[in-house]
C-alpha positions as CSV (number, residue, x, y, z in Angstrom):
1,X,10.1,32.1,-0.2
2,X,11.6,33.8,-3.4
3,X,14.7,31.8,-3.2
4,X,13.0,28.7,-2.8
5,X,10.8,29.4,-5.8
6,X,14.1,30.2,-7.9
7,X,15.8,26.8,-6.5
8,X,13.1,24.9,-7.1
9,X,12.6,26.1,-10.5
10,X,16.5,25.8,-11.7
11,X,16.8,22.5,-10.2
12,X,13.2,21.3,-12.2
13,X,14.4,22.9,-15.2
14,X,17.5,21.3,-15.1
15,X,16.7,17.6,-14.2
16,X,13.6,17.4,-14.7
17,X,13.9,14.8,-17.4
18,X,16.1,12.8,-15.8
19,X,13.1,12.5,-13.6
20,X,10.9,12.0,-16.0
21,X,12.9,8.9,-18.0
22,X,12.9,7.7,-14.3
23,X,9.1,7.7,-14.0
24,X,8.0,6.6,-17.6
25,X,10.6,3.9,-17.1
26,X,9.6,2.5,-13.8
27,X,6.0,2.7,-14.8
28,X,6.7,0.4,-17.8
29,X,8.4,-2.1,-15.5
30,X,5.7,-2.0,-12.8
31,X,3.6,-4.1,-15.3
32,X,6.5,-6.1,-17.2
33,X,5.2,-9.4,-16.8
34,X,1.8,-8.0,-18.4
35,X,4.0,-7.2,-21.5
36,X,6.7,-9.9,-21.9
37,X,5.7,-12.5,-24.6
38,X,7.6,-15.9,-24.1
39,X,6.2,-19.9,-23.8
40,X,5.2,-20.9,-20.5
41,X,5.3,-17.8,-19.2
42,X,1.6,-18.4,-17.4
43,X,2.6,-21.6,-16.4
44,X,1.7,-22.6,-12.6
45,X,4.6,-22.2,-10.0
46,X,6.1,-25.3,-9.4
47,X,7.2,-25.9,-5.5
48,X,7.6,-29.7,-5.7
49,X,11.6,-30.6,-4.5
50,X,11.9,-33.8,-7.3
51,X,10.8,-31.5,-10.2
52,X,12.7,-28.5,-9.2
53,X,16.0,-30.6,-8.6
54,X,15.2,-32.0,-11.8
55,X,15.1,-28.8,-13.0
56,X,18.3,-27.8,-11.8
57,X,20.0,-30.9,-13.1
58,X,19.0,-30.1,-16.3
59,X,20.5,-26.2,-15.6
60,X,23.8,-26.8,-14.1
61,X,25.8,-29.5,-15.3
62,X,29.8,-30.0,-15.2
63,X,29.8,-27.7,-18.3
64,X,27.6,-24.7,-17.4
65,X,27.3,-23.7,-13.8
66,X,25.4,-20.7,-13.7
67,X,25.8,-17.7,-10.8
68,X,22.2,-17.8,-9.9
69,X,18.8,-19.1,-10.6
70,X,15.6,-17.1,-9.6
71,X,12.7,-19.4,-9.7
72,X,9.4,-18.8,-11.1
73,X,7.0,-17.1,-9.2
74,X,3.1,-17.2,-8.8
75,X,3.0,-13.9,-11.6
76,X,5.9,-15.4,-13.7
77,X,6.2,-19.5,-14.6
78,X,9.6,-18.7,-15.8
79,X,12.9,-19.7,-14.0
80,X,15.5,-16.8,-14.7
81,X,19.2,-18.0,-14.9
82,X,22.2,-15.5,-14.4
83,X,25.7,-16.8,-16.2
84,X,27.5,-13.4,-15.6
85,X,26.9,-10.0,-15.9
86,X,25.5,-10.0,-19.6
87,X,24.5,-13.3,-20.4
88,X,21.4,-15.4,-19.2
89,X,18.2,-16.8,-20.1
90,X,14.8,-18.1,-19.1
91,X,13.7,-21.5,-19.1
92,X,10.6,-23.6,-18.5
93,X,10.2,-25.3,-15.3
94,X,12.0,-28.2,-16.6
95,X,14.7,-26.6,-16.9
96,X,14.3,-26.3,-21.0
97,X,15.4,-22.9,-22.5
98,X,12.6,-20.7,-24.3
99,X,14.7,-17.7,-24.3
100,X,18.9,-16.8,-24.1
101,X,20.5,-13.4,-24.3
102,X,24.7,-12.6,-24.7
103,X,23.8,-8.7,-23.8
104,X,21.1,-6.8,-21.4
105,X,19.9,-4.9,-25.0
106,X,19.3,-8.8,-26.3
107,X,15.7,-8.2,-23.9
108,X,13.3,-5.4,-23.4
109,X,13.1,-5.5,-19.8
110,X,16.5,-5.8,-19.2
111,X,18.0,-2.8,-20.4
112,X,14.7,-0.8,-18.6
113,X,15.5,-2.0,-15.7
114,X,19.0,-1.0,-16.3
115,X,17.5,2.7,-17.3
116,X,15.4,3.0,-14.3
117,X,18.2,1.6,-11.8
118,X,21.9,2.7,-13.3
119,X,20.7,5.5,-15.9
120,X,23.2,2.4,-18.1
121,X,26.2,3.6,-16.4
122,X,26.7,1.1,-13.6
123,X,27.2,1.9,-10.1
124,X,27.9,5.1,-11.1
125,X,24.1,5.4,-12.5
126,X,23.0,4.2,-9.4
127,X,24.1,6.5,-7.3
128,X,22.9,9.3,-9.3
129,X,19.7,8.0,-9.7
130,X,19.6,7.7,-5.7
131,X,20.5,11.4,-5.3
132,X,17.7,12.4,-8.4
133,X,15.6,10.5,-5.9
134,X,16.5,12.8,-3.1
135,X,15.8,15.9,-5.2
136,X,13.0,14.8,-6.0
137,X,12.0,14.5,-2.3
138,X,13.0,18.0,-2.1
139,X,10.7,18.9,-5.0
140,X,8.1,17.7,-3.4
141,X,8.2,19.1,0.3
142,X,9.6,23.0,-1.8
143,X,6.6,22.3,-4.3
144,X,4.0,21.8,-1.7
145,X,4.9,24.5,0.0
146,X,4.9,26.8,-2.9
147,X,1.0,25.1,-3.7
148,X,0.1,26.7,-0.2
149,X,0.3,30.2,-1.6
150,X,-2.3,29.8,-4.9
151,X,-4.1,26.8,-3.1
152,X,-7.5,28.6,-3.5
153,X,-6.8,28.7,-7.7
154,X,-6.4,24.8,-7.3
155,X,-8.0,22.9,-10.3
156,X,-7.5,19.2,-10.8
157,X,-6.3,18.5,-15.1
158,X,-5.0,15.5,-16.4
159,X,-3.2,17.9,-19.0
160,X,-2.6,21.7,-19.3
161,X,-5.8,24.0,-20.3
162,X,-3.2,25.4,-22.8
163,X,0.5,24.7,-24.0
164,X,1.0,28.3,-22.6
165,X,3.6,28.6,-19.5
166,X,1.1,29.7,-17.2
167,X,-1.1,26.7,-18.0
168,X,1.5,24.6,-17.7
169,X,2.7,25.9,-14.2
170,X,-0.8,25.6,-12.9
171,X,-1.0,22.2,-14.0
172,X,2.2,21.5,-12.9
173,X,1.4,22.9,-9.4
174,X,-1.9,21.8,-8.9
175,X,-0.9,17.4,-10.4
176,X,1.8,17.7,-8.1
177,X,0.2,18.6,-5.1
178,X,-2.2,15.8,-5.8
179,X,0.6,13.4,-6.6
180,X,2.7,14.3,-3.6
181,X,2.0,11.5,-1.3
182,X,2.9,8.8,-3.8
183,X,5.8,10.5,-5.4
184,X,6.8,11.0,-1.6
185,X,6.6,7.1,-1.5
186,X,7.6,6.8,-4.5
187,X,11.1,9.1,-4.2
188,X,11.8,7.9,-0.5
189,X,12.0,4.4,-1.4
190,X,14.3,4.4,-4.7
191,X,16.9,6.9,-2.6
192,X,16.8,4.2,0.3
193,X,17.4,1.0,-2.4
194,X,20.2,2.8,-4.3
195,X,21.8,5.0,-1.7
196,X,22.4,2.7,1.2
197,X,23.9,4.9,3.5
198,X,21.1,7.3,3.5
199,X,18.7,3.8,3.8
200,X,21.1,3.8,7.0
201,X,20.2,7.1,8.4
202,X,16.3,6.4,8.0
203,X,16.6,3.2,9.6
204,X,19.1,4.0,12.3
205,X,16.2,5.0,14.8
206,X,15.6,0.9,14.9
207,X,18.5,-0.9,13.7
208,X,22.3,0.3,13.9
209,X,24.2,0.0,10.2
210,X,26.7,-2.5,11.5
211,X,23.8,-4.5,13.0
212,X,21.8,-4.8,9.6
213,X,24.6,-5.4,8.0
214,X,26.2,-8.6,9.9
215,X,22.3,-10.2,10.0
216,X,22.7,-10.7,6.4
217,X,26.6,-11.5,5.9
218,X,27.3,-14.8,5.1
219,X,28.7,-17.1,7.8
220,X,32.2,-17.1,8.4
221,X,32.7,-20.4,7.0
222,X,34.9,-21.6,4.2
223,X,33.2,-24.0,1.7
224,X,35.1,-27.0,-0.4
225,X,35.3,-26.9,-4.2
226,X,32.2,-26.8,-5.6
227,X,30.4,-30.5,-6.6
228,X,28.9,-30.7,-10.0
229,X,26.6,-33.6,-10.1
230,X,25.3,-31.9,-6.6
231,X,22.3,-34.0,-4.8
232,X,19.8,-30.9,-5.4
233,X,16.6,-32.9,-4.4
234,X,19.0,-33.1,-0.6
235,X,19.5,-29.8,-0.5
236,X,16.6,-28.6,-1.0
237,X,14.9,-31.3,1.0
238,X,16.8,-30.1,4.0
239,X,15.7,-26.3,3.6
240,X,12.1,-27.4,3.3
241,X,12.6,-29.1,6.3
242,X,13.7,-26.6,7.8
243,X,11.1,-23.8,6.6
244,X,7.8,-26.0,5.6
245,X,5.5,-23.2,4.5
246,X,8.4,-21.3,2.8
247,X,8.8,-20.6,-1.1
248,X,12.0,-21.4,-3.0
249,X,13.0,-18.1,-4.5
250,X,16.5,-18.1,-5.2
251,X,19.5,-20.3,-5.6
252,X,23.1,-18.6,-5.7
253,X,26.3,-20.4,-6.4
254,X,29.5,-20.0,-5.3
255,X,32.0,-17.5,-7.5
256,X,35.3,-18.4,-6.2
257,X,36.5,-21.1,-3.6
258,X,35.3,-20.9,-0.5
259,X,31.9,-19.8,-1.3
260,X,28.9,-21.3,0.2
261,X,25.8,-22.2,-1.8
262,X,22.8,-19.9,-0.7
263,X,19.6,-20.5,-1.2
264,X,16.3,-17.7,-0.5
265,X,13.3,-18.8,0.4
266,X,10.2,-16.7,1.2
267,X,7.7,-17.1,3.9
268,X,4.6,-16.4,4.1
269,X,4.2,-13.3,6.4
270,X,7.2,-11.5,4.0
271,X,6.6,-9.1,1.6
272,X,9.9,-9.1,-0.6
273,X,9.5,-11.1,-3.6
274,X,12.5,-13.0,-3.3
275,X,12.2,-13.3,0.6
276,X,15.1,-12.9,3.5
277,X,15.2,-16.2,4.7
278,X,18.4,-17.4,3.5
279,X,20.0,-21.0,4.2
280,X,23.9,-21.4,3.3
281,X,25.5,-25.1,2.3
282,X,28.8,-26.5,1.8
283,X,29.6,-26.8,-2.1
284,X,31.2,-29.8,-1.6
285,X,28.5,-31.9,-0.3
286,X,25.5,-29.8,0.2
287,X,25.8,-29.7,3.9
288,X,23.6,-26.9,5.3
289,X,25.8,-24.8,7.1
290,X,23.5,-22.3,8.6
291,X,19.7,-20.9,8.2
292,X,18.5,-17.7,9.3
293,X,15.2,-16.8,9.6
294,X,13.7,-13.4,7.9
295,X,12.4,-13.0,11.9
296,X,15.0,-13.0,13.4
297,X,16.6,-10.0,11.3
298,X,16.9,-6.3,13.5
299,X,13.8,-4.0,13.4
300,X,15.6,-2.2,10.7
301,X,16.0,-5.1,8.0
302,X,12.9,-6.0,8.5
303,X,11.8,-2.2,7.6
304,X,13.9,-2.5,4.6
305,X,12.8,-5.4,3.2
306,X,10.0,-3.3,3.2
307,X,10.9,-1.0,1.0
308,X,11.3,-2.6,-2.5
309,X,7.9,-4.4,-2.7
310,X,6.5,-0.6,-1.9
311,X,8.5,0.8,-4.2
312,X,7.8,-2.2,-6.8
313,X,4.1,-2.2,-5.7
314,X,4.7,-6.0,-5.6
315,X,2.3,-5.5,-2.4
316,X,-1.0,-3.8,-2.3
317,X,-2.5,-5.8,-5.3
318,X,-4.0,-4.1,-9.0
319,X,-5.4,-0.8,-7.1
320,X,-1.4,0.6,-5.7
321,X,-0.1,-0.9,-9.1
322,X,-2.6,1.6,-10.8
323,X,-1.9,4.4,-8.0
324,X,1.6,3.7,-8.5
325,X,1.4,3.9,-12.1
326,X,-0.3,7.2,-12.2
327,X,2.4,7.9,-10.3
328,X,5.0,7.2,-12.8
329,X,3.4,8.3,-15.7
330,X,2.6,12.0,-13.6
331,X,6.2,12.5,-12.5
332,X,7.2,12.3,-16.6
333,X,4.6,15.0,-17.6
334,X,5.5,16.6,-15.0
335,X,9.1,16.3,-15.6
336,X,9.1,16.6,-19.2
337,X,6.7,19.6,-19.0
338,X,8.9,22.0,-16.9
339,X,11.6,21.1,-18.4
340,X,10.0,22.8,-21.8
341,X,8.9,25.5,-20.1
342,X,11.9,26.0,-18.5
343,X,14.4,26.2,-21.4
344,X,11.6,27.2,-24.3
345,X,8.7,28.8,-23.3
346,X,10.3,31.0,-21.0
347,X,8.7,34.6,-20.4
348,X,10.6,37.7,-21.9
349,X,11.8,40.4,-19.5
350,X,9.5,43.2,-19.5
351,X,12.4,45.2,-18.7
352,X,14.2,44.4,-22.2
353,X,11.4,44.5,-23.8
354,X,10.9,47.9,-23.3
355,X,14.1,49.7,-22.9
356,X,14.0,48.1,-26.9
357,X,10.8,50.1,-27.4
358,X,12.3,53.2,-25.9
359,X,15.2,53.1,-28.0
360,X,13.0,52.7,-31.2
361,X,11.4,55.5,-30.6
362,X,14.3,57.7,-30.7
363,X,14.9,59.9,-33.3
364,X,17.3,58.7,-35.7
């Protein structure tokens, strides 16, 4: 038990605000479209296939094609276009531009997200966010443990008594104990989104890797060069023929020859924002190639899919936003808090302390 109280302390003191900038930035984003101020933002979501081809007309033309287009949503009346890595902006759904960024720190929520997901270091970030995630699962299964021992001292504070160490450990102890079942939700989820292969161990019990992984490749099927004045009102038509109840989420163009057109549409029984249900069309004449069907992924897609609205809490409605955001905001106290105590409010050894009094008091 010692060593796992001297692990858990080291690995707290020394990442613990790494965790914390991971909770204080995903609770911000959890309610982003709460705080971002831009025209027609409340507008209602528009589903009609002549005004979102119209849209898209007035989008991609011979001179701008795009790489994707995520339509507005029921929380968001915003279309968001992607031109590359950097650039992009949002527009109205006509298709008119109210905002346009060159750079991610040209918007707020941008470089958040970028935070929260890459730590702004790329792919490199994001895969030591997904192992901070995994510690963090560790923290919480050692930490509860550890609560066993003083669990009859438990006291429930939204802050420490005192700034003192001991007051903060307590508090520490006793908030995490009461958090642990979200942060456990919490944790799990981001380490399955940005570590795939460990995603791959959790879902192996229903789904093999190689299975999930060729249910969402796209087909096998070499596209012509892309067609610029596109029939988008066709295209579309034939995907809502094709899924009737289903939401147009998001349009993806090709990046190099070859590349198929994919369009995301959501049904109603999913719970991923952007929904699995993908169709794929020829580029050269907006042929639909193939369309696959959210149920008709393995057991263990379907799981994942899962995952982000939980970890999102883009399911659940405004009571697991708020639990979630407790969450968030817990896990950066929390963080922040051991972190202090671990590198400035540390005790002094009682054993220096007095072999300095004992020397003191020899004569001179």
């Amino acid at each position: 038990m010692k060593l796992v109280d001297l692990l858990h302390r080291w690995a707290g003191g020394c990442l613990g605000i790494l965790l914390a900038l991971l909770g204080l930035s995903g609770a911000i984003l959890l309610h982003k479209h709460r705080w971002i101020s831009l025209p027609h933002m409340g507008d209602p979501q528009v589903q009609d296939v002549a005004l979102l081809s119209a849209a898209l007309n007035s989008v991609i033309t011979p001179a701008q094609v795009p790489r994707s287009i995520i339509f507005a949503s029921e929380d968001f009346g915003l279309h968001r276009v992607r031109f590359d890595q950097k650039a992009g902006a949002y527009t109205d759904q006509t298709g008119a531009v109210v905002a346009q960024w060159e750079s991610k720190w040209d918007r707020p929520e941008l470089w958040l997200f970028d935070l929260h997901h890459y730590l702004w270091a790329g792919d490199t970030g994001t895969i030591v966010a997904g192992w901070l995630a995994l510690i963090g699962l560790c923290f919480v299964v050692t930490g509860s443990v550890l609560w066993w021992r003083s669990r009859r001292t438990f006291k429930l504070r939204l802050w420490p008594a005192r700034m003192s160490r001991p007051a903060i450990v307590r508090h520490h102890r006793d908030a995490g104990i009461v958090l642990s079942p979200l942060l456990f939700i919490s944790l799990l989820t981001g380490a399955m989104l940005t570590l795939r292969p460990f995603a791959n161990v959790v879902l192996s019990p229903w789904s093999s890797a190689n299975e999930m992984r060729d249910a969402t490749a796209a087909p096998k099927h070499s596209g012509g060069s892309f067609f610029r004045s596109m029939k988008w009102e066709s295209l579309l038509t034939q995907a809502r023929r094709r899924f009737p109840a289903a939401e147009f989420r998001v349009l993806t163009l090709p990046k190099k020859r070859g590349d198929l057109i994919a369009l995301r549409m959501k049904q109603p029984q999913e719970w991923l924002s952007n929904g699995r249900t993908v169709l794929w069309f020829d580029p050269a004449n907006g042929r639909l190639v193939e369309a696959r069907s959210s149920d008709a992924l393995p057991a263990g897609s379907r799981i994942f899919n899962m995952v982000y609205p939980l970890h999102a809490a883009s399911v659940g409605g405004l009571l697991y936003k708020l639990l979630m955001t407790v969450c968030g905001l817990g896990l950066t106290v929390m963080g922040a808090l051991t972190t202090w105590t671990f590198w400035f409010r540390r005790p002094h050894r009682r054993g220096s302390s007095t072999r300095v009094m004992a020397l003191s008091d020899q004569p001179a």
